[in-house]
C-alpha positions as CSV (number, residue, x, y, z in Angstrom):
1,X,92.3,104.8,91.3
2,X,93.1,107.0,95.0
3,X,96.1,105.1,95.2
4,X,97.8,106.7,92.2
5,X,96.2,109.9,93.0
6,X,98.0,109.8,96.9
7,X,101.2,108.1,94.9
8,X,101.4,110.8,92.4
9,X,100.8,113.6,95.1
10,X,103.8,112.3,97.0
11,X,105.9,111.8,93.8
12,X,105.1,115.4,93.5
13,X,106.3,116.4,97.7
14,X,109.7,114.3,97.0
15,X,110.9,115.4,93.7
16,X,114.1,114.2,91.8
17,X,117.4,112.9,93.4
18,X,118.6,114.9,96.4
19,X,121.6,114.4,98.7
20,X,121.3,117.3,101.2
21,X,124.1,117.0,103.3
22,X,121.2,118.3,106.2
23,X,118.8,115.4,105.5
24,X,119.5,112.5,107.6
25,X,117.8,110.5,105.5
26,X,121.2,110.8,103.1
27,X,120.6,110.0,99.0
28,X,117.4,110.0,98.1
29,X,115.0,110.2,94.9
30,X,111.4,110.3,94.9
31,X,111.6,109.8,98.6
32,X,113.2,106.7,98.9
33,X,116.2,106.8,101.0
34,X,119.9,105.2,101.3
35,X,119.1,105.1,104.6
36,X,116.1,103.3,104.4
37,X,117.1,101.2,101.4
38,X,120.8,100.9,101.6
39,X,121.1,98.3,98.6
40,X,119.6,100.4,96.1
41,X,121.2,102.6,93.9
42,X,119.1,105.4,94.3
43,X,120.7,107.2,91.6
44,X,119.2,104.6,89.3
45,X,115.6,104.0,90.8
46,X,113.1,104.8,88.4
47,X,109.4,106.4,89.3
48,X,107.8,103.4,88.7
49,X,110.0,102.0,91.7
50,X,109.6,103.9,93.5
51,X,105.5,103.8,93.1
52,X,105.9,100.1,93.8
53,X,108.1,100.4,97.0
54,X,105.2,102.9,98.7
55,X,102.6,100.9,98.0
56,X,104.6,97.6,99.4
57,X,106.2,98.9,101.9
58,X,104.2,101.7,102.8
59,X,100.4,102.2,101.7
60,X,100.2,97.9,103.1
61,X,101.8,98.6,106.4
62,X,99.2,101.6,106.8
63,X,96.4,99.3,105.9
64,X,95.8,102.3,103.1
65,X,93.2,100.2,100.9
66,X,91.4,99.6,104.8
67,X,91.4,103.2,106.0
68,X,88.7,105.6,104.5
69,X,90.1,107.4,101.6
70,X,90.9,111.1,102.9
71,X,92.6,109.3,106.1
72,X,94.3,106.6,103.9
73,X,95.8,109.9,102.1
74,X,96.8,112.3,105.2
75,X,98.4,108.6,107.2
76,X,100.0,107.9,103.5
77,X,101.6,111.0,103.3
78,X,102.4,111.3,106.9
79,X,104.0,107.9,106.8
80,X,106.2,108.6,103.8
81,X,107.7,111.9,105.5
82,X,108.0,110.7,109.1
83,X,107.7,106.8,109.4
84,X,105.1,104.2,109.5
85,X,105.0,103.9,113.2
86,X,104.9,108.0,114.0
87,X,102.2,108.1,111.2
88,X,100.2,105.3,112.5
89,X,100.8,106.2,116.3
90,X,99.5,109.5,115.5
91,X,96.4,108.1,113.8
92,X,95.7,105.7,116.7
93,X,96.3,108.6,119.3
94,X,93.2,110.5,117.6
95,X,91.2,107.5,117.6
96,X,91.4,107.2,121.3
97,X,94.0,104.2,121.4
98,X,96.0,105.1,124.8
99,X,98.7,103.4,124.4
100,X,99.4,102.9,120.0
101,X,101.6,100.6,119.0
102,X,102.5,101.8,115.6
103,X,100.6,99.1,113.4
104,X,97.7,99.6,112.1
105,X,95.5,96.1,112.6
106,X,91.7,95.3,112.8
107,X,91.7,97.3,116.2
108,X,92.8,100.1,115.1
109,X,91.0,100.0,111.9
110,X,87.8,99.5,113.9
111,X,88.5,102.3,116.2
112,X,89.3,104.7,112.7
113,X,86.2,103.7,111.7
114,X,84.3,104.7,114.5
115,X,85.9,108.0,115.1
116,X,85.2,108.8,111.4
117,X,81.5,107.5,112.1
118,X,80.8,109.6,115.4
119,X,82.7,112.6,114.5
120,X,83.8,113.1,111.2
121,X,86.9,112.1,108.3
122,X,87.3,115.8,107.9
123,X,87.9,116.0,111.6
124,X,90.0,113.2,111.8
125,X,91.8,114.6,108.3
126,X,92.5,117.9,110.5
127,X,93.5,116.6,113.7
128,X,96.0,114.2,111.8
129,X,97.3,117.0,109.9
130,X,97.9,119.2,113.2
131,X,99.8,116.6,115.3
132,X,101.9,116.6,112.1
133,X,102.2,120.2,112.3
134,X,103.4,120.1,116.4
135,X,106.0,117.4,115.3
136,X,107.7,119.3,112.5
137,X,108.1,122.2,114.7
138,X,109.8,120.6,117.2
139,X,112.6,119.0,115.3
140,X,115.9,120.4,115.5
141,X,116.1,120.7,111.9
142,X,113.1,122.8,111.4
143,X,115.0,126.0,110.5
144,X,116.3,123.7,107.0
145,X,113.1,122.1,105.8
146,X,110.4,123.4,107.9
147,X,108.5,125.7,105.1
148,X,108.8,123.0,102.7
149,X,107.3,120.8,105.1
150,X,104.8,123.5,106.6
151,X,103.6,124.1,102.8
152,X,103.5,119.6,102.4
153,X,101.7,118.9,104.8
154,X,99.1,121.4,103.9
155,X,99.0,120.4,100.7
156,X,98.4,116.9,101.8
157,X,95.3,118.2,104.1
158,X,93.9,120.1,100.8
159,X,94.7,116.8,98.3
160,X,92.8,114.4,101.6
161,X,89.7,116.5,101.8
162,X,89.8,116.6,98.2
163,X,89.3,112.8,97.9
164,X,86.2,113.1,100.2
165,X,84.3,114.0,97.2
């Protein structure tokens, strides 16, 4: 199942429990924030958790099971380390959406689909995976977690054109 495959590859970006006093995000394990889920006890949360949580709160919102596979996995990943609407602003910028919303409907489904039909998912892969790029390198903590990012994201591109087949 790609779904495991994506879940397991971001598993694998987030690693164990972390509380960097730099992340802004706060506590965190496998990802999953005290930020973002203040009534956990992210200390506790187990992996299979925190599988469930991305794929409610994160692969649905992204329409993941709607997107083709490679894209599903570069807006997945992109979603988990940024935010659903960045991710899916990002994705509707490159489909020629002027003015994205940050949900990812039928008309922006259709508009993925058509971009992947008249260009190409690779292209679409590589042009998500560069806006990601320009993003990272302009936030002010860069210096901290850029390389890790840098080498995530690239990772992720690698993983999504994997999936292509």
């Amino acid at each position: 199942m790609s779904l495991n495959v994506i879940l397991n590859m971001i598993l694998k970006h987030e690693g164990g429990y972390v509380n960097h006093p730099d992340d802004p995000g706060g506590e965190t394990k496998f990802g999953i924030s005290k930020r973002a889920y203040p009534n956990l006890e992210i200390d506790k949360l187990s992996e299979s958790d925190a599988k469930i949580i991305y794929e409610q709160d994160y692969w649905e919102r992204i329409k993941g099971g709607d997107l083709p596979i490679g894209v599903a996995c570069a807006t997945m990943d992109y979603a988990v380390n940024s935010g659903i609407s960045r991710a899916s602003k990002a994705l509707q910028s490159i489909c020629g959406i002027q003015k994205g919303d940050g949900i990812i409907g039928p008309h922006t489904l259709s508009a993925v689909w058509t971009t992947v039909n008249d260009t190409s998912e690779i292209e679409v892969i590589n042009n998500l995976t560069q806006q990601r790029l320009d993003f990272i390198r302009n936030l002010s903590i860069y210096d901290t977690f850029g390389k890790g990012w840098e080498k995530r994201i690239k990772e992720t591109e690698v993983k999504a054109l994997e999936l292509l087949g």
